[in-house]
Structure formats: structure tokens, C-alpha cells
VEXDOLO-570112 format. One record per residue (C-alpha): chain; residue number from 1; residue in three letters; x, y, z. Coordinates in Angstrom, 2 decimals. Example, Ala and Ser with C-alpha at 12.3 -4.5 7.8 and 13.67 -1.06 7.14 Angstrom:
2
{'A', 1, 'ALA', {12.30, -4.50, 7.80}}
{'A', 2, 'SER', {13.67, -1.06, 7.14}}
***
This chain:
134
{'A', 1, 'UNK', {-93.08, 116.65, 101.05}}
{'A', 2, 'UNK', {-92.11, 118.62, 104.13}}
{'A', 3, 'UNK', {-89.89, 116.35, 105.44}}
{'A', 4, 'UNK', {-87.81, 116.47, 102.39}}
{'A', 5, 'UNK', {-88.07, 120.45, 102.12}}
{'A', 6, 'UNK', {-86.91, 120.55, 106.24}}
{'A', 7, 'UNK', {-83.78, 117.69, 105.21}}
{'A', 8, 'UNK', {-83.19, 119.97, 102.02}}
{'A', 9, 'UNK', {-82.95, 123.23, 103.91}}
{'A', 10, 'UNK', {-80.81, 121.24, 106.44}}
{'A', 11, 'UNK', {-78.11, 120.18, 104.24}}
{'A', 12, 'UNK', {-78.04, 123.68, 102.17}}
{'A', 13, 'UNK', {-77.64, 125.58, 105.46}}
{'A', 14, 'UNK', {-80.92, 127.35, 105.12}}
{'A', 15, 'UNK', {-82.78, 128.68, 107.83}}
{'A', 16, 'UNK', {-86.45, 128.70, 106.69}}
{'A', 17, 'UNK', {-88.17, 126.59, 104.31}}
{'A', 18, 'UNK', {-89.12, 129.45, 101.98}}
{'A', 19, 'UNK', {-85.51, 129.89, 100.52}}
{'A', 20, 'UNK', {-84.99, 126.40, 100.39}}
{'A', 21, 'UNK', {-88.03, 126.63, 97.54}}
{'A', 22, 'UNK', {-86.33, 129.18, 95.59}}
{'A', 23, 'UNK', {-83.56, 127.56, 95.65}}
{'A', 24, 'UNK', {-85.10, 123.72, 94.61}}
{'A', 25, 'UNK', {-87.33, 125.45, 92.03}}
{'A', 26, 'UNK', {-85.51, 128.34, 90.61}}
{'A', 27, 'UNK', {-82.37, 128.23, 88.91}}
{'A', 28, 'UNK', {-81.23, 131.73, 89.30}}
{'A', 29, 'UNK', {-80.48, 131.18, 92.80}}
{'A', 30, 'UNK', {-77.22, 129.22, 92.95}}
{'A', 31, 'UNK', {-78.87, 125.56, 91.70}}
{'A', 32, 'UNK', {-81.88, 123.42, 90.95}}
{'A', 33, 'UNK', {-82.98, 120.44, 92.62}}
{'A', 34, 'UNK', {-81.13, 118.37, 89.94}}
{'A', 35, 'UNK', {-77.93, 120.08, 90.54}}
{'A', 36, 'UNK', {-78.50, 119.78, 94.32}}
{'A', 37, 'UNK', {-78.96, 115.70, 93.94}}
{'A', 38, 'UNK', {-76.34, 115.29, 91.23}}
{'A', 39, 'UNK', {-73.83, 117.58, 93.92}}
{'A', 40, 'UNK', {-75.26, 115.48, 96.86}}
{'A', 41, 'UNK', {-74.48, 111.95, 95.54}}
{'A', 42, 'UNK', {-71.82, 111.90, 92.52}}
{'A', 43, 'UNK', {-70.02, 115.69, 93.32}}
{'A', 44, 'UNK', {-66.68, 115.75, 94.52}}
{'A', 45, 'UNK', {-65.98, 119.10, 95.66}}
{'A', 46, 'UNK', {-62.61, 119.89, 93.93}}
{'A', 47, 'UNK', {-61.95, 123.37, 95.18}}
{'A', 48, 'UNK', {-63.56, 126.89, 96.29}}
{'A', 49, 'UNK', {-62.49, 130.69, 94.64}}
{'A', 50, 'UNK', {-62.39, 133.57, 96.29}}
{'A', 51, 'UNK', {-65.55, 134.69, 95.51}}
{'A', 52, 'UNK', {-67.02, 131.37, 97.48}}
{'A', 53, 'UNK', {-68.06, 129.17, 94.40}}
{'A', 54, 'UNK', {-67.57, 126.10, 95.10}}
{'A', 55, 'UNK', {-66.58, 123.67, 91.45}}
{'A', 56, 'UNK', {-67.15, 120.23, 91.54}}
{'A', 57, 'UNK', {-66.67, 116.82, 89.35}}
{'A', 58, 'UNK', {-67.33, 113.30, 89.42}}
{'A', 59, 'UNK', {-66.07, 110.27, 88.07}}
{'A', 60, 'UNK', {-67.06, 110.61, 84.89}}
{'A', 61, 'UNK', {-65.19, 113.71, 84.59}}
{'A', 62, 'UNK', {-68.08, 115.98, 84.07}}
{'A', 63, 'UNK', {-67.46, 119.27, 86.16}}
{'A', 64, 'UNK', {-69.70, 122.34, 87.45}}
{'A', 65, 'UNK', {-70.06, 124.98, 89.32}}
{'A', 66, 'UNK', {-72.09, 126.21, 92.46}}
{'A', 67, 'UNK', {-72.03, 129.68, 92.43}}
{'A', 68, 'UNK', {-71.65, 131.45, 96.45}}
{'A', 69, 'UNK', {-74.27, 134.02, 95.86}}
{'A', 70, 'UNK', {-76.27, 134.94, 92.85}}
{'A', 71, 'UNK', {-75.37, 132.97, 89.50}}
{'A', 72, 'UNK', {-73.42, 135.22, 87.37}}
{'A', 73, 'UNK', {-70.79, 133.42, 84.63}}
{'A', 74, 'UNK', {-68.77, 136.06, 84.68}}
{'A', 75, 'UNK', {-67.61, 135.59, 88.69}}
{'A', 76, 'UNK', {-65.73, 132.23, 87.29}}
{'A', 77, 'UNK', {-61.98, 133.33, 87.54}}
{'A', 78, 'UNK', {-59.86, 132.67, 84.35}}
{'A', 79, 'UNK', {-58.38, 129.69, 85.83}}
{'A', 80, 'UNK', {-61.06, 128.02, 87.19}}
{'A', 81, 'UNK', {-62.81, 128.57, 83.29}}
{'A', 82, 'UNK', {-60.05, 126.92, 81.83}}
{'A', 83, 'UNK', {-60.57, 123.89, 84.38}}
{'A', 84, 'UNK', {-64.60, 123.50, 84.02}}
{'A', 85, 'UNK', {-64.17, 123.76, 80.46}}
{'A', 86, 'UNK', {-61.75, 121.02, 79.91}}
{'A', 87, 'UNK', {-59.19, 123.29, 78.36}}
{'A', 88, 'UNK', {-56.90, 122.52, 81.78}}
{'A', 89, 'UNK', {-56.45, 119.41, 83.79}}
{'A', 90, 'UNK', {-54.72, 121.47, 86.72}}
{'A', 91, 'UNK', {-56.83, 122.64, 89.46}}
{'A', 92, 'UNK', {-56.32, 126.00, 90.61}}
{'A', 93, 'UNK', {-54.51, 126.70, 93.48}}
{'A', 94, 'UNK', {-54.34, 129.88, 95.43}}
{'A', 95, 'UNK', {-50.85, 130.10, 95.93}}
{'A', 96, 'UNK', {-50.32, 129.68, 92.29}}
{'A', 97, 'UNK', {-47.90, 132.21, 90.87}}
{'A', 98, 'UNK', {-49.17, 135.38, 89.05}}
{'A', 99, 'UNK', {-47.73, 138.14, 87.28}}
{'A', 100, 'UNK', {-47.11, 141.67, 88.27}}
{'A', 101, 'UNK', {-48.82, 143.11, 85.74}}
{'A', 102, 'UNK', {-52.12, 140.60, 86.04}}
{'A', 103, 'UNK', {-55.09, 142.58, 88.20}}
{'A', 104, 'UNK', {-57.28, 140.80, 90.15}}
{'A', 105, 'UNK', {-60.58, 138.95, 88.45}}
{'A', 106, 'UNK', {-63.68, 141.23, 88.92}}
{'A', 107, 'UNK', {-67.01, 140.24, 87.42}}
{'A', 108, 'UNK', {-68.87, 142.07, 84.54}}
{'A', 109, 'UNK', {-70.35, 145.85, 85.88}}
{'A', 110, 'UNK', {-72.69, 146.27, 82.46}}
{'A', 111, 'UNK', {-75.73, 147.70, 83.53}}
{'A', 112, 'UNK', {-75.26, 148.35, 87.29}}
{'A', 113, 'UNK', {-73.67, 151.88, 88.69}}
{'A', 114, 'UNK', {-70.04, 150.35, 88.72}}
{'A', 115, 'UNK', {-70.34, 149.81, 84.70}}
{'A', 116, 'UNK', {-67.18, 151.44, 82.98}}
{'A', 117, 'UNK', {-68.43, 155.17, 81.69}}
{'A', 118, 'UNK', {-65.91, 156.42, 79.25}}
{'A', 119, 'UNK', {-65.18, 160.26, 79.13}}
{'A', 120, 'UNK', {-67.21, 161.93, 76.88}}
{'A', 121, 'UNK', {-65.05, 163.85, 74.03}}
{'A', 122, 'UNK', {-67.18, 167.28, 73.19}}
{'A', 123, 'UNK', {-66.80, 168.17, 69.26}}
{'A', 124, 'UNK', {-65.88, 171.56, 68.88}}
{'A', 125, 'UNK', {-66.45, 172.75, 65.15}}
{'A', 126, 'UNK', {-64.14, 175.31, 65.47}}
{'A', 127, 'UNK', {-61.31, 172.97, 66.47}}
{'A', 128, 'UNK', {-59.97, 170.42, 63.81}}
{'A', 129, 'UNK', {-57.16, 168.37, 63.75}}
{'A', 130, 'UNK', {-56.85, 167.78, 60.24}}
{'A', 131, 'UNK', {-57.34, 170.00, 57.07}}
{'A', 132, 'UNK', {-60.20, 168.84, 54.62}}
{'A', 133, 'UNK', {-59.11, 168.34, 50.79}}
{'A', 134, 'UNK', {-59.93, 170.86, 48.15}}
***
């Protein structure tokens, strides 16, 4: 068993054996050990975002994702979601053209300090903008 946990942590680029574990066993942190083997022998990697997932198929056309850092859907950019999910047979290219009004792909703040916080409108009773029926 530790020879295969020292080849593991090897070929993911892991220094210690500990986060090789997580990362075998857990599926919150990037992929599980069936995701590893499926990558390993039938994967072809197809292309890498800017955020450093790496998306991958094989020849059956089936097609997933490895995600750089912690796995969070929301990091997939709109063109590589239309490619994973079948909707687009064109692989996303970097140098594709975008438009001027298009902002770059950010992933979803809910619940952490960068979350969207709308300004708070204070109701004053003594201003109204409309006149109630009598």
C-alpha cells in the first residue's frame, strides 16, 4: 500500500504522502482515486483555463474536469461549460474573440467577505413618493 501512495503522490506532484490521502480519499480536494485512474489511463487532456483546471475527455466522448485548487463549479468559465456539457463541440481557445462589453469570469462570492452587499435603502415615513388613495 505504500508503494502505491509514494507512485500516487509522485505522479500528482505531491510532496508528502499525507495530501496524497486527501486527495485519493476525499473528493473535495480536486479528485478521487477513480477520477485519478480514469484521468491516468483513458484522459486526454484537452485544454487548461485560466484559473488552472485542467478538462479532459476520452474516446468515448465523456468529458470532466480537474479543478487547480479547491472544487468549486462555479470557477468553470462559460465556455468551457458549454464544452463539458455537450452543448459545444469547439474547445476553447484563449485567443478566442470577446466582446467589449463581456467582463472577465469570476467565481460565485456567496458567503465569503467578497459576496455582493447591496446598499441598504433607509425608509423614511415622512418621505413618500406616491400619494395613498382616499
Amino acid at each position: 500500500m505504500s508503494i502505491i501512495l509514494l507512485y500516487t503522490s509522485k505522479l500528482c506532484g505531491f510532496k508528502n504522502s499525507n495530501m496524497s490521502l486527501k486527495v485519493i480519499f476525499t473528493w473535495w480536494n480536486k479528485q478521487t482515486l477513480g477520477t485519478f485512474l480514469k484521468t491516468l489511463f483513458t484522459g486526454k487532456l484537452v485544454g487548461k483555463d485560466n484559473f488552472g483546471n485542467k478538462y479532459y475527455k476520452n474516446k468515448h466522448d465523456e468529458r470532466w474536469v480537474i479543478y487547480s485548487k479547491e472544487v468549486e463549479a462555479t470557477k468553470i468559465t462559460a465556455d468551457w461549460y458549454h464544452w463539458i456539457h455537450h452543448t459545444n463541440d469547439k474547445i476553447p481557445n484563449e485567443s478566442d474573440k470577446k466582446h467589449d462589453w463581456q467582463k472577465e469570469h469570476s467565481e460565485n462570492k456567496t458567503g465569503t467577505a467578497q459576496s455582493y452587499k447591496p446598499v441598504k435603502i433607509k425608509k423614511e415615513d415622512n418621505l413618500k413618493k406616491y400619494e395613498t388613495w382616499k
